[in-house]
N, C-alpha and C positions, 0 to 999 in steps of 0.2 A: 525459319522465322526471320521477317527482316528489322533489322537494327530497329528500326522508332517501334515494331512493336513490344520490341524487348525492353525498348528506356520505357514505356507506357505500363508495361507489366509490371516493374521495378519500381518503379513512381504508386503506382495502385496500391499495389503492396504496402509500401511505406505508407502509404497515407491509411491504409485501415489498421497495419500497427499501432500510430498513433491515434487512432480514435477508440483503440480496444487499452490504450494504455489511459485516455485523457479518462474512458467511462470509468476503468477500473480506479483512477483518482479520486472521480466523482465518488464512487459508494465507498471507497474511503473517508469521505469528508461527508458523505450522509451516518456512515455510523460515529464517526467521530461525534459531528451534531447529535446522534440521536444517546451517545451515552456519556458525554461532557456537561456534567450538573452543574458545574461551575465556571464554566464559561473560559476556562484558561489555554484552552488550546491542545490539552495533554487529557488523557485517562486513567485516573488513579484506579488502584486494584478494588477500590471501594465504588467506582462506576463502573467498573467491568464485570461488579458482580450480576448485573442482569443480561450478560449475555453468556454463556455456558461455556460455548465453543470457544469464544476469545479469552475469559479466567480460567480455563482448561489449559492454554498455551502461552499466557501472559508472561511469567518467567522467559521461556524460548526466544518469545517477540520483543520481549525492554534487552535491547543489545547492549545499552551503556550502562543496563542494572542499575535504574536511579529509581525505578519503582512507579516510573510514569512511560505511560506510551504518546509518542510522538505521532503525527498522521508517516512520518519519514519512515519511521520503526515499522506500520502497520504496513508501510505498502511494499518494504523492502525484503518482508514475510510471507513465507507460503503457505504458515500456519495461521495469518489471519484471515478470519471467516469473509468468505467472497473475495477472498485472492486467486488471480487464475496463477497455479505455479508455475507456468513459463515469464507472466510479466513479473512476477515477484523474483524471479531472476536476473530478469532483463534491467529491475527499477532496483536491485541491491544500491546503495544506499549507504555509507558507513556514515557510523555515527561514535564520535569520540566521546568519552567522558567529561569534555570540556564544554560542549554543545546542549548546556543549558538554558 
């Protein structure tokens, strides 16, 4: 294979990496929207009660154990609902206690 088909390959690659990470943002920030009652940005365990799969694993997912989930928390998760687990690896994420 010669070289520019290889940088071409490698460039491809990278580029549908990030369009399977920016989507999997995206449905992050659509459930976000769709279960943030109050408009602050976070998920209390009291808006997570209408999705199943995510008050199932909400403990797992709030990493800094403040009781609220972050869009950061949700996508740094492989346990949140519509996370492909290789980007929930790739998007790990730490989050301090301080980072409220």
């Amino acid at each position: 294979m010669k070289r520019i088909e290889k940088v071409f390959l490698i460039l491809l690659s990278i580029a549908a990496l990030q369009a399977i990470s920016v989507a999997n943002a995206n449905a992050q920030t659509d459930l976000m929207m769709q279960l943030d009652a109050d408009q602050d940005g976070l998920i209390s365990l009291k808006e997570a009660v209408s999705n199943t799969e995510l008050l199932r694993n909400f403990g797992l997912i709030d990493q800094n154990e403040d009781g609220l989930l972050s869009v950061e928390e949700m996508l740094a998760s492989e346990l949140t609902p519509g996370n492909d687990n290789e980007l929930a690896a790739e998007n790990t994420v730490e989050v301090s206690p301080n980072d409220q």
